[in-house]
N, CA and C atoms as a LAMMPS dump frame, in Angstrom:
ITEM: TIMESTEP
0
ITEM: NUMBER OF ATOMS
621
ITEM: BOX BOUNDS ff ff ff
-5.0000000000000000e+02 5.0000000000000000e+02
-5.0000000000000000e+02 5.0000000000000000e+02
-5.0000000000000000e+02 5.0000000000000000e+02
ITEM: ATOMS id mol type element x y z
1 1 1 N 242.74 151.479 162.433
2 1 2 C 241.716 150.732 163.167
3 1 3 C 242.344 149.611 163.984
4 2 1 N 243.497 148.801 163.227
5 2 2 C 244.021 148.013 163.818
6 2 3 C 244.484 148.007 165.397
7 3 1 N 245.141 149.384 165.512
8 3 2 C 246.025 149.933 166.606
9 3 3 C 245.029 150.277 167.858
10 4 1 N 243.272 150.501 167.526
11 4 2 C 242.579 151.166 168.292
12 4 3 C 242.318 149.49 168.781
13 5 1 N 241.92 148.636 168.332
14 5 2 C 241.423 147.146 168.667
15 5 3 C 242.094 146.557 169.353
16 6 1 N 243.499 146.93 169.073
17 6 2 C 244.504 145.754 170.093
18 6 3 C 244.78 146.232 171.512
19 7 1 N 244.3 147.537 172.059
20 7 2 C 244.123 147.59 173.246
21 7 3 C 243.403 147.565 174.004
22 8 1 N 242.239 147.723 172.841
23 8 2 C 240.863 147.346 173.975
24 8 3 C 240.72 146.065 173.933
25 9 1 N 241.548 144.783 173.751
26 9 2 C 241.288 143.575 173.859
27 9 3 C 242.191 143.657 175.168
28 10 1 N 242.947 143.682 174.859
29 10 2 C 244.357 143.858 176.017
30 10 3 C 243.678 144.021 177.466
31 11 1 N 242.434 145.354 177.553
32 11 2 C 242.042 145.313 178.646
33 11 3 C 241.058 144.737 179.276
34 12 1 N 240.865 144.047 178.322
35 12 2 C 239.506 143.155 178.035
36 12 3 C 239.967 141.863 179.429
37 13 1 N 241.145 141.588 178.805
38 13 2 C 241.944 140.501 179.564
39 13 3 C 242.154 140.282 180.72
40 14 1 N 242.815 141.96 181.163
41 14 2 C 243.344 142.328 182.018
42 14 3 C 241.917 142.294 183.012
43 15 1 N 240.676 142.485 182.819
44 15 2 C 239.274 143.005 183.236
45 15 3 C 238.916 141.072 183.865
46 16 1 N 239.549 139.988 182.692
47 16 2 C 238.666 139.034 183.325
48 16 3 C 239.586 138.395 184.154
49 17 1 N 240.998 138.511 184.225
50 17 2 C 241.968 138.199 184.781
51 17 3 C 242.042 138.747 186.25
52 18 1 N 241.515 139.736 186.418
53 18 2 C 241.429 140.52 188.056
54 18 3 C 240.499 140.302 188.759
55 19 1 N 238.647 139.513 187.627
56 19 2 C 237.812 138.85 188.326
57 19 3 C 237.943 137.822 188.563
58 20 1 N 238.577 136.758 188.093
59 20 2 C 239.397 135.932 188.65
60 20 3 C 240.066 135.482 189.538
61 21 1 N 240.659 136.887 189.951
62 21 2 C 241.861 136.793 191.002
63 21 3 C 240.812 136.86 192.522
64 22 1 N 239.581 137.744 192.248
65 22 2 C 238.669 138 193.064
66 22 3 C 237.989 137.155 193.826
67 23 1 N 237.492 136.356 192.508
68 23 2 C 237.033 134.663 193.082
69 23 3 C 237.717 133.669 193.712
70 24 1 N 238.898 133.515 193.995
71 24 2 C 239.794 132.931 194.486
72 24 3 C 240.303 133.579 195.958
73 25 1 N 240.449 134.784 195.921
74 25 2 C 239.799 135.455 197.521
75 25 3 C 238.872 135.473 198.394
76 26 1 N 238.067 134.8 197.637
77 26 2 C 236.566 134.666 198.377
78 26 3 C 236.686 133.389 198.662
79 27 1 N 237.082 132.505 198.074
80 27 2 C 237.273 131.072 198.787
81 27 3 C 238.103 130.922 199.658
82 28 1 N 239.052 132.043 199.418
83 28 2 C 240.401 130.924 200.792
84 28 3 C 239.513 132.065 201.845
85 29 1 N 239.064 132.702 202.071
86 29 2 C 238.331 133.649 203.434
87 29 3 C 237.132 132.954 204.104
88 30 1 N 236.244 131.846 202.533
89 30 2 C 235.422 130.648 203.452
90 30 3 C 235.765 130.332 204
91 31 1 N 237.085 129.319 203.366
92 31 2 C 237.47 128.084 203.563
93 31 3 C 237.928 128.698 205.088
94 32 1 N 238.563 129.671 205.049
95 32 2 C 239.376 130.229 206.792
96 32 3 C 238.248 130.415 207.804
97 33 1 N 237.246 130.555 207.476
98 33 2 C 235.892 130.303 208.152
99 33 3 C 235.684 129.079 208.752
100 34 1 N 235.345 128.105 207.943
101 34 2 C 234.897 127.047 208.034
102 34 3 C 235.839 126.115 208.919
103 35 1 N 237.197 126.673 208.719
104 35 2 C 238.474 126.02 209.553
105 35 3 C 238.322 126.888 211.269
106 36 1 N 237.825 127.879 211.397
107 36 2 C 237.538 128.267 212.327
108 36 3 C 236.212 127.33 213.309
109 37 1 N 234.841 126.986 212.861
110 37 2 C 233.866 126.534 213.453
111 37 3 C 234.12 125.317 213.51
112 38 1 N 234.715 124.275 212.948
113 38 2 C 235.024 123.158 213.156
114 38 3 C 236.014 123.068 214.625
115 39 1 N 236.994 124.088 214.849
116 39 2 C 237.814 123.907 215.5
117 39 3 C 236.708 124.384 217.021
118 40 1 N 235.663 124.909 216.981
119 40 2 C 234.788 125.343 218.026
120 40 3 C 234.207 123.948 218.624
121 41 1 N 233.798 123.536 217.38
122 41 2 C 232.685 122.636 217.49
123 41 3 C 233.769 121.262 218.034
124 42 1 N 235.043 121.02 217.917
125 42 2 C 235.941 119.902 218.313
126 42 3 C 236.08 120.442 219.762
127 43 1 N 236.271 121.708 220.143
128 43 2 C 236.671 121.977 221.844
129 43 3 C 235.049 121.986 222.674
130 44 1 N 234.397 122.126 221.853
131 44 2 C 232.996 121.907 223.229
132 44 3 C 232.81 120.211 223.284
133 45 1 N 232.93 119.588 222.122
134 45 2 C 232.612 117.753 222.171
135 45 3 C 233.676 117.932 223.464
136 46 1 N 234.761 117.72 223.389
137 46 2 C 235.903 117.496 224.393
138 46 3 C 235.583 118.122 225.989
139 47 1 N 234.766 119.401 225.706
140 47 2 C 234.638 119.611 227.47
141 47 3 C 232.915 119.13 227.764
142 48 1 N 232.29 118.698 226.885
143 48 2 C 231.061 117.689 227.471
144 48 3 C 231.624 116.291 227.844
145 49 1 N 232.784 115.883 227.02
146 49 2 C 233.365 114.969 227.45
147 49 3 C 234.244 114.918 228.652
148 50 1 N 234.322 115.662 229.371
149 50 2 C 235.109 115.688 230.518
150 50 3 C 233.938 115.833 231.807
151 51 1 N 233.084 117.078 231.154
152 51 2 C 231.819 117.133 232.154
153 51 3 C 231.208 116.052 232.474
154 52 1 N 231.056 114.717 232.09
155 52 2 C 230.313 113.805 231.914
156 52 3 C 231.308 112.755 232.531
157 53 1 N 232.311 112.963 232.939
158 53 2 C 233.243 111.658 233.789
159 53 3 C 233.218 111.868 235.148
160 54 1 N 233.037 110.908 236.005
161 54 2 C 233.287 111.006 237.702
162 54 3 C 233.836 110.042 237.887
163 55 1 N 234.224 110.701 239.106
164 55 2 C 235.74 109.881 239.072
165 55 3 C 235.579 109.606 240.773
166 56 1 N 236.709 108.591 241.164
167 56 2 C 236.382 108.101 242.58
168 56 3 C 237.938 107.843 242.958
169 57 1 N 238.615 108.4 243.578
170 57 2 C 239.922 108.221 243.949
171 57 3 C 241.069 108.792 242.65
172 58 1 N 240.206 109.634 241.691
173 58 2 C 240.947 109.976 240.899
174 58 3 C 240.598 108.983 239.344
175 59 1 N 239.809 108.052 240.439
176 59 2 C 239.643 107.346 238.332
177 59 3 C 238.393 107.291 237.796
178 60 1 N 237.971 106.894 236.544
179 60 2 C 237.04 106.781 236
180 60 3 C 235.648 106.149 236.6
181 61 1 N 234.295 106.301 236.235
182 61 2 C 233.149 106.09 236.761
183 61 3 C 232.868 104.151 236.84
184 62 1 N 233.718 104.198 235.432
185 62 2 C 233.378 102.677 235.024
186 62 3 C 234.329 101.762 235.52
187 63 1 N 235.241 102.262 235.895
188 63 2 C 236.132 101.116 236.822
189 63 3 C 236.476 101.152 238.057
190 64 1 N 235.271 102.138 238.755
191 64 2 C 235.114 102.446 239.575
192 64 3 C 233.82 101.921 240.547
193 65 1 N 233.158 101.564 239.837
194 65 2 C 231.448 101.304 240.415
195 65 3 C 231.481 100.552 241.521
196 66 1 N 231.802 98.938 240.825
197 66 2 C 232.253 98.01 241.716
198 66 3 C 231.758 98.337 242.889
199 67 1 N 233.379 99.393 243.327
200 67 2 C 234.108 99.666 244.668
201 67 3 C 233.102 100.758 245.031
202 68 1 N 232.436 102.045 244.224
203 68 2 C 231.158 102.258 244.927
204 68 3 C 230.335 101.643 245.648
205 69 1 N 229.817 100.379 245.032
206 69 2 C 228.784 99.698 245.356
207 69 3 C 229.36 98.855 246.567
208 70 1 N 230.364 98.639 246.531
209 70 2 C 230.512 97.633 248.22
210 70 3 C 230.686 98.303 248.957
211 71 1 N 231.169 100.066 249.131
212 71 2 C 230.954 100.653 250.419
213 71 3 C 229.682 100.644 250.66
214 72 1 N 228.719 100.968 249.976
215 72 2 C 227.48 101.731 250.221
216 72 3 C 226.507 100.462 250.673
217 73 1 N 226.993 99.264 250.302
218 73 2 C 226.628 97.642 251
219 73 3 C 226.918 97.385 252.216
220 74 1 N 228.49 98.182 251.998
221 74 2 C 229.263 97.711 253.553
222 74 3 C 228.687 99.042 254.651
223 75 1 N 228.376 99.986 254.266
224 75 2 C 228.466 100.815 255.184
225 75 3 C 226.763 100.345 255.776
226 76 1 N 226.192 99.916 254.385
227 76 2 C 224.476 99.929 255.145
228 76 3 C 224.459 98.713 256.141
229 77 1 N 225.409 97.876 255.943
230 77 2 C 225.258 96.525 256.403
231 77 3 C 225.928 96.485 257.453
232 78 1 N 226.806 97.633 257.905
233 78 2 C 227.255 97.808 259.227
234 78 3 C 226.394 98.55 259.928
235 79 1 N 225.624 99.258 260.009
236 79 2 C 224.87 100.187 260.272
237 79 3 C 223.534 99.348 260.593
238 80 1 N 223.047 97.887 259.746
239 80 2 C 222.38 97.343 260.756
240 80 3 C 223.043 96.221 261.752
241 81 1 N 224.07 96.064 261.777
242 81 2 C 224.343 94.911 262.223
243 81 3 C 224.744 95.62 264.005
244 82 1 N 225.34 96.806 264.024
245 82 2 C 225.182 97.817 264.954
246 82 3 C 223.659 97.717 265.519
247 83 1 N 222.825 98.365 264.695
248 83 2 C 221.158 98.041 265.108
249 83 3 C 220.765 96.888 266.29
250 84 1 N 221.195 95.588 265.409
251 84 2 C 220.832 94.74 265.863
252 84 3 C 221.245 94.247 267.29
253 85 1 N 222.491 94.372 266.962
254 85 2 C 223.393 94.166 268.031
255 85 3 C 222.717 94.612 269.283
256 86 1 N 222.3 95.632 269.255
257 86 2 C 222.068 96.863 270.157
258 86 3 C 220.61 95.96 270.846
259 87 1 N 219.501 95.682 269.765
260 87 2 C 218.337 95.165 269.743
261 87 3 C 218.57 93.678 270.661
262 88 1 N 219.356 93.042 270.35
263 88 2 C 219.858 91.34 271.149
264 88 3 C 220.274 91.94 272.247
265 89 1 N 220.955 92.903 272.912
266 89 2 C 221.468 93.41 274.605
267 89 3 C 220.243 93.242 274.92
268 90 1 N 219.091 93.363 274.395
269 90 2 C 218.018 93.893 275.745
270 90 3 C 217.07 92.632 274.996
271 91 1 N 217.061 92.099 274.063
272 91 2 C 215.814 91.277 273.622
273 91 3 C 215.723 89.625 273.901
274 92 1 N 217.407 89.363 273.833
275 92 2 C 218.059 88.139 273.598
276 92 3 C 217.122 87.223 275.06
277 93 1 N 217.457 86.175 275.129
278 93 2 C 216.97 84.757 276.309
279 93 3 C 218.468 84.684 276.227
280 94 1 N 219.279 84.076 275.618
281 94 2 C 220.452 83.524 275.839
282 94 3 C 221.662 84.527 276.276
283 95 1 N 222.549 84.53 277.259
284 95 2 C 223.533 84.857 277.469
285 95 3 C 224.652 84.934 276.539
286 96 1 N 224.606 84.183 275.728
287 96 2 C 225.788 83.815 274.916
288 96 3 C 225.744 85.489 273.324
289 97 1 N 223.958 85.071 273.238
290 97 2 C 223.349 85.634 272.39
291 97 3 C 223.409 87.217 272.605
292 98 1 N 223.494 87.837 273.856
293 98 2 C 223.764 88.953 274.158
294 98 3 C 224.796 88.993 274.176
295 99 1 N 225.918 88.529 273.999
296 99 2 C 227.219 88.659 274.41
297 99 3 C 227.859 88.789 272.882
298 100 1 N 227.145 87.984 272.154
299 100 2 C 227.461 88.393 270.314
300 100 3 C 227.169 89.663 270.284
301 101 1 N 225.958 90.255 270.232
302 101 2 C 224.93 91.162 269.751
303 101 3 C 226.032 92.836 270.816
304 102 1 N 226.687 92.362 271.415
305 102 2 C 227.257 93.406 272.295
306 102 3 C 228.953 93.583 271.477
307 103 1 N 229.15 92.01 271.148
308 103 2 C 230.751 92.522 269.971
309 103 3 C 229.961 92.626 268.65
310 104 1 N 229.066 92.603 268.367
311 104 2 C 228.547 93.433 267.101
312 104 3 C 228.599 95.253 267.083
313 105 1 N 228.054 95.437 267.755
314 105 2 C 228.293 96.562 268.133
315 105 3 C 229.588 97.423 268.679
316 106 1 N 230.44 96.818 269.226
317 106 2 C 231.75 97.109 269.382
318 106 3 C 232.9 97.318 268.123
319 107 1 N 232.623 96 267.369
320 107 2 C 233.189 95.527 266.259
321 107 3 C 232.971 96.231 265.205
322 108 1 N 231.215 96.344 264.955
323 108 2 C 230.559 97.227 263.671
324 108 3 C 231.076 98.748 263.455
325 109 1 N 230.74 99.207 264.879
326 109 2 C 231.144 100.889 265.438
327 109 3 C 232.507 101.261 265.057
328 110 1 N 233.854 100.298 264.899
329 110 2 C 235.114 100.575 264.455
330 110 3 C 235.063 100.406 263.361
331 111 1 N 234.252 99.855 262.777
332 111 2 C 234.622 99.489 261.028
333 111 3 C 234.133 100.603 260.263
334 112 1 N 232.353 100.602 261.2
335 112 2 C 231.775 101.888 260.158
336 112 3 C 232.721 102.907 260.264
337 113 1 N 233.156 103.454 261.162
338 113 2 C 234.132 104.69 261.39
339 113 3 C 235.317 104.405 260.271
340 114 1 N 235.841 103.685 260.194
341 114 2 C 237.1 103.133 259.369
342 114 3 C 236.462 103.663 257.484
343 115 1 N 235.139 102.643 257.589
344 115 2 C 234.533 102.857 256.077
345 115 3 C 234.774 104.254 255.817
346 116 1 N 233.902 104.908 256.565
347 116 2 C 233.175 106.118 256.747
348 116 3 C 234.397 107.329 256.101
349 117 1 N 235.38 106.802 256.686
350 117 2 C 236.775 107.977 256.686
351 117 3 C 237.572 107.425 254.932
352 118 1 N 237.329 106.336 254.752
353 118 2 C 237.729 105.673 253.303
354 118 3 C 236.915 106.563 252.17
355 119 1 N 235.444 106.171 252.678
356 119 2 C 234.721 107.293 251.712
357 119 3 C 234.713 108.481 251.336
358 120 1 N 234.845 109.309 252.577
359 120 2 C 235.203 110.58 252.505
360 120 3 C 236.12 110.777 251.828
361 121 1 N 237.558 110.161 251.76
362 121 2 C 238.779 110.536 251.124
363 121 3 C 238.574 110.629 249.111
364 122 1 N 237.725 109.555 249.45
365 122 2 C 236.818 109.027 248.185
366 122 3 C 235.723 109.638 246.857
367 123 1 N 235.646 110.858 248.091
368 123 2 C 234.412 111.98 247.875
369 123 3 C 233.029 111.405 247.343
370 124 1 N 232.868 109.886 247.951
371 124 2 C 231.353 109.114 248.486
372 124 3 C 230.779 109.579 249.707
373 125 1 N 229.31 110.069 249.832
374 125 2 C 228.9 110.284 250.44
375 125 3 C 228.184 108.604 250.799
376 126 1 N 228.433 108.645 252.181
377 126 2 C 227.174 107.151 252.768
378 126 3 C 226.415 107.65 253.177
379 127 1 N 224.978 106.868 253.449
380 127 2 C 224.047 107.587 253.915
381 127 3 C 223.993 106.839 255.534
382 128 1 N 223.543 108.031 256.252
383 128 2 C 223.889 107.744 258.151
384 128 3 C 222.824 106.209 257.988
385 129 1 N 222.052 106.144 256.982
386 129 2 C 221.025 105.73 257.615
387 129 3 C 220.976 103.717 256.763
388 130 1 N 220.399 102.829 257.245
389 130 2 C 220.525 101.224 256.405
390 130 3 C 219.679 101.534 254.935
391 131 1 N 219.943 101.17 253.954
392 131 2 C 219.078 100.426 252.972
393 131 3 C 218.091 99.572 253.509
394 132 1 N 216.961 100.207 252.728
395 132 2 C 215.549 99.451 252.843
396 132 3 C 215.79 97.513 253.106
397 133 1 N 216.511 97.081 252.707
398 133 2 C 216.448 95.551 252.844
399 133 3 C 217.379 95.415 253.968
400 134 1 N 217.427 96.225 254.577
401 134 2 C 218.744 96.87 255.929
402 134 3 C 217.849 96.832 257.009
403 135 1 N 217.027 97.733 257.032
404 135 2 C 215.988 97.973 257.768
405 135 3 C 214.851 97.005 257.846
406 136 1 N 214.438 96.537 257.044
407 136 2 C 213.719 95.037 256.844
408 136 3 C 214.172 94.579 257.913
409 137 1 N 215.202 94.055 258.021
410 137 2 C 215.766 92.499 258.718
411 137 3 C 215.812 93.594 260.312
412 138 1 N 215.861 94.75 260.111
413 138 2 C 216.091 95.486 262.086
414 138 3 C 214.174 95.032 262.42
415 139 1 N 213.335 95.789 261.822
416 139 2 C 212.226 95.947 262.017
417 139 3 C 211.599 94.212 262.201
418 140 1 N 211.58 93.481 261.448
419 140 2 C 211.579 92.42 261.696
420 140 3 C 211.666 91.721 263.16
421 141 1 N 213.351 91.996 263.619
422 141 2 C 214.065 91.213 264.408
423 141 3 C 213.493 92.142 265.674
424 142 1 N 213.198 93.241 265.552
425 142 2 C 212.809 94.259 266.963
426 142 3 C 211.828 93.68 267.735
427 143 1 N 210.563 93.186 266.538
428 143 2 C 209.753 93.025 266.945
429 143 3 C 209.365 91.523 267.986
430 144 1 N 210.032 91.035 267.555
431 144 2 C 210.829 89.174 268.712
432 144 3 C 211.387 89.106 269.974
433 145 1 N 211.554 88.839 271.097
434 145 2 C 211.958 88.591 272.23
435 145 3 C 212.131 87.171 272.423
436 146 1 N 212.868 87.022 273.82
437 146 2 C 213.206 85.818 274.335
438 146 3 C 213.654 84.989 273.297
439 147 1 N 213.348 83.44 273.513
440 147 2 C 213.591 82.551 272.193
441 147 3 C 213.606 82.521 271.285
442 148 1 N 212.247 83.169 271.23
443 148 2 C 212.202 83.405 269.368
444 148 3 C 213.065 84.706 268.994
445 149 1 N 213.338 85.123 269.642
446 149 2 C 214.328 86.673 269.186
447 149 3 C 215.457 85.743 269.185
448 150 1 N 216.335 84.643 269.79
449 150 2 C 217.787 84.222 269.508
450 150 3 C 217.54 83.247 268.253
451 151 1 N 216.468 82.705 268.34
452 151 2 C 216.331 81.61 267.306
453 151 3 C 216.94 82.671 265.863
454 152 1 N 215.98 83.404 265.587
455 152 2 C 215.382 84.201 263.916
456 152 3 C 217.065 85.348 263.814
457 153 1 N 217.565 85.868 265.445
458 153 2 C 218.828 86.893 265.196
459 153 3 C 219.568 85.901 264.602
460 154 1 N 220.117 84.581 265.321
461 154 2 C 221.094 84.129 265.423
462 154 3 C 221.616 83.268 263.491
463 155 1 N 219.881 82.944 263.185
464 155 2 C 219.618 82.085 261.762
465 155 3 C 220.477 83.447 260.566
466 156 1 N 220.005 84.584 260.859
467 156 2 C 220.198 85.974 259.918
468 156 3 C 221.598 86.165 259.937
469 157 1 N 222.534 85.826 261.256
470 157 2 C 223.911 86.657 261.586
471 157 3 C 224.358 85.414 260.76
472 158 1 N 224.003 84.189 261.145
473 158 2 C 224.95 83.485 260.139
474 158 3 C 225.109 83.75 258.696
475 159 1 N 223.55 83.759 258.482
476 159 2 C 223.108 84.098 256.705
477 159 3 C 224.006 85.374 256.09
478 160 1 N 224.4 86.548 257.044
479 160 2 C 224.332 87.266 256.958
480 160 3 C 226.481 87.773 256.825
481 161 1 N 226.502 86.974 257.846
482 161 2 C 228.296 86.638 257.614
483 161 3 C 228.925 86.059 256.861
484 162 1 N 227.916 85.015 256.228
485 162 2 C 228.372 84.253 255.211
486 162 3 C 228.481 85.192 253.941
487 163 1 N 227.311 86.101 253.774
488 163 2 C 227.38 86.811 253.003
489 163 3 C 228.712 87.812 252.797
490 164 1 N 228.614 88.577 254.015
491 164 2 C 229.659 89.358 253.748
492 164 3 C 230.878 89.059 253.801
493 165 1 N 231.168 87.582 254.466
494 165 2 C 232.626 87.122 254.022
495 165 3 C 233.198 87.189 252.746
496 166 1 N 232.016 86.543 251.463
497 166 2 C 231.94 86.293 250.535
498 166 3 C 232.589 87.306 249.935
499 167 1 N 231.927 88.699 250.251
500 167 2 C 231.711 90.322 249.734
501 167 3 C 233.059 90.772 249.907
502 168 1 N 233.748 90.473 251.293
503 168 2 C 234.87 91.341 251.362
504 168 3 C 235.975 90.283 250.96
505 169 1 N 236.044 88.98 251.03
506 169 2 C 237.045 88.533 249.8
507 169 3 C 237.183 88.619 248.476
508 170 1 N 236.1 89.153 247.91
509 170 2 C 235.93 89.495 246.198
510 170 3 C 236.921 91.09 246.632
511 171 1 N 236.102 91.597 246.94
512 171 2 C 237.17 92.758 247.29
513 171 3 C 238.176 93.215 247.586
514 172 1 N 238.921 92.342 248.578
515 172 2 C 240.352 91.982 249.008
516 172 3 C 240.866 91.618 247.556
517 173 1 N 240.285 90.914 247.059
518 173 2 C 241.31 90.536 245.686
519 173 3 C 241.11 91.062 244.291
520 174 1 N 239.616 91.522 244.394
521 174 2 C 239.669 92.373 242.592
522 174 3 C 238.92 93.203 242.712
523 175 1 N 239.101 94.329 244.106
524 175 2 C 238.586 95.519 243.921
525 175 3 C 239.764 96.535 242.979
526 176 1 N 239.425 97.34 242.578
527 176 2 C 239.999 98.209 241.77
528 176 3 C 241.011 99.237 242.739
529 177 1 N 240.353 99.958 243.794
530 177 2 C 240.889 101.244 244.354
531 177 3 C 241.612 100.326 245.609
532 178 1 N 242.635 101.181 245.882
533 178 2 C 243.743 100.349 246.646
534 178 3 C 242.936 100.747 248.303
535 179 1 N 242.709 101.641 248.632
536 179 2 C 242.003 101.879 249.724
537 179 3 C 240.834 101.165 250.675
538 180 1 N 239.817 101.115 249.357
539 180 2 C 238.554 100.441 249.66
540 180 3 C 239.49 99.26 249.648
541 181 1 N 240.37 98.044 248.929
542 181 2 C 240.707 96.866 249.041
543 181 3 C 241.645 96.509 250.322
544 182 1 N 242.108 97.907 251.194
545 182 2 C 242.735 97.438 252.475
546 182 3 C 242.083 97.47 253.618
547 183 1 N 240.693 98.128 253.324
548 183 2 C 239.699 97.989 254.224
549 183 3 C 239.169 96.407 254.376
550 184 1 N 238.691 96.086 253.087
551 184 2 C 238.294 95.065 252.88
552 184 3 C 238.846 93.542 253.667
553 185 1 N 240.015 93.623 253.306
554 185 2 C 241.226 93.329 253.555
555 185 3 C 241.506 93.17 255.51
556 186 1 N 241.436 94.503 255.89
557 186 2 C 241.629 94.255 257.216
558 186 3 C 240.818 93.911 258.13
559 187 1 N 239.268 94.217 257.315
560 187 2 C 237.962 93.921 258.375
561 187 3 C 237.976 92.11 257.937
562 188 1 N 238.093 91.699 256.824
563 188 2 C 237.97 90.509 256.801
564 188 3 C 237.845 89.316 257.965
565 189 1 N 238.859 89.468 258.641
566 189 2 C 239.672 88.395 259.716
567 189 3 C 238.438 88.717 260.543
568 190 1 N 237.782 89.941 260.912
569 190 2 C 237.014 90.339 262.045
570 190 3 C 235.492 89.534 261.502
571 191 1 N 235.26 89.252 260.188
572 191 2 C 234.079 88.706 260.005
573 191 3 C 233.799 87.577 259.757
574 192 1 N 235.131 86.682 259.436
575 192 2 C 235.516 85.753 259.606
576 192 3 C 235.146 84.996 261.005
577 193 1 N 235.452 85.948 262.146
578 193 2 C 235.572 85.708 263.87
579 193 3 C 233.984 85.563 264.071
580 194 1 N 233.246 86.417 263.508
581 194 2 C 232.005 86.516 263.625
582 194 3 C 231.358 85.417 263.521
583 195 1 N 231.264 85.096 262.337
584 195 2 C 230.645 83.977 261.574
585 195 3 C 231.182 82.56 262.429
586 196 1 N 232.509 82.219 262.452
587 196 2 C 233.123 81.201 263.523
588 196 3 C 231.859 81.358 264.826
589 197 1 N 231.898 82.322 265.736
590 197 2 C 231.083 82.297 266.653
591 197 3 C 229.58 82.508 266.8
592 198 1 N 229.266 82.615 265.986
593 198 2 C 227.676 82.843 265.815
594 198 3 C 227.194 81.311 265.329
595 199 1 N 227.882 80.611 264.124
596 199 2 C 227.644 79.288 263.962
597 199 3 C 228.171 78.19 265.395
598 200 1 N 228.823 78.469 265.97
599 200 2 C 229.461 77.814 267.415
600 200 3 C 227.378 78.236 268.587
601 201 1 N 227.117 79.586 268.668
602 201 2 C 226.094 79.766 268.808
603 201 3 C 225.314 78.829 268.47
604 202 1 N 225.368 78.515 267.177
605 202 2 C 224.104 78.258 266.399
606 202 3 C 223.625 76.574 266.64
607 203 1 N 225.069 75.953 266.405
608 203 2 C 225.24 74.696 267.109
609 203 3 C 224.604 74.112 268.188
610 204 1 N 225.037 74.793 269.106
611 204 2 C 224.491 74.792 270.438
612 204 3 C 223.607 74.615 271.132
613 205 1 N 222.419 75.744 270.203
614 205 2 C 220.952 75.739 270.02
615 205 3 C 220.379 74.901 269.621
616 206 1 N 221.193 73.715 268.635
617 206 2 C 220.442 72.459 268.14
618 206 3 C 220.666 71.36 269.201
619 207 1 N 221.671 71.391 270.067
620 207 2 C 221.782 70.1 270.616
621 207 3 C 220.419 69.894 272.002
């Protein structure tokens, strides 16, 4: 009896020892699973993360804006100052006053072109057309002749140079993109000239 018992234990062993081995196959084939979908789920985060960056000369959205935002200022703000210009040839009383309003237009017409070709390189679209607070100050000023058209142009070009002096020396010195900052940079001196002669204008009118 002895001899019949000791092998059917034997296989007894052998029986829980191979289910064993079974269960331990089934985990490392999860686990090789689970190492698979993680590695899915890490490469789509990474290309929503790429989908989701724009870039402007090659760099990022966020250190980039800035220099968005002062073309799309500068380009609207050339685009009326062109306008206007155009509006003082035929509206102006003063000689002097047409004679600004005519290097506005000379002056504006080279810069926008200058912007215009910065942006593009930029892959910014400008729009042909002024910002609403652009168009304000044309519609406004259209509607004036003689005196009162040099008085209200001449009060705005100053307001208005002062401003953008302001605009393109921040830019000249802590715009980000090297491009937009040599624009900035080179139109400067020209708005500088502006502002000098429009306040020389403006003078004038008071005495």
């Amino acid at each position: 009896m002895k001899k019949l018992i000791m092998p059917f234990g034997l296989m007894a062993f052998l029986a829980f020892a191979s289910g064993c081995g079974g269960g331990t196959s089934t985990d490392t084939t999860t686990s090789g699973d689970t190492s698979t979908t993680v590695s899915t789920t890490t490469d789509t985060s990474t290309d929503a993360s790429a989908s989701n960056t724009t870039a402007i000369g090659g760099n990022s959205d966020t250190s980039m804006a800035e220099d968005r935002e002062f073309v799309m200022e500068a380009a609207s703000g050339g685009l009326m100052e062109v306008a206007l210009g155009k509006i003082a040839a035929t509206n102006a009383a003063s000689a002097q006053v047409k004679e600004f309003g005519r290097m506005m237009v000379t002056d504006h017409t080279k810069a926008n072109a200058e912007l215009k070709a910065v942006a593009a390189k930029k892959n910014v679209t400008v729009s042909p057309h002024p910002m609403e607070k652009h168009q304000k100050h044309i519609d406004e000023l259209q509607a004036k002749k003689g005196a009162d058209f040099d008085k209200a142009y001449v009060e705005m070009m100053v307001d208005d140079h002062k401003e953008d002096v302001s605009k393109f020396e921040d830019e000249a010195s802590k715009g980000n993109d090297a491009d937009v900052k040599v624009f900035a940079t080179k139109t400067l001196p020209v708005l500088k000239k502006h502002l000098e002669h429009i306040q020389k204008i403006q003078d004038g009118m008071k005495k």
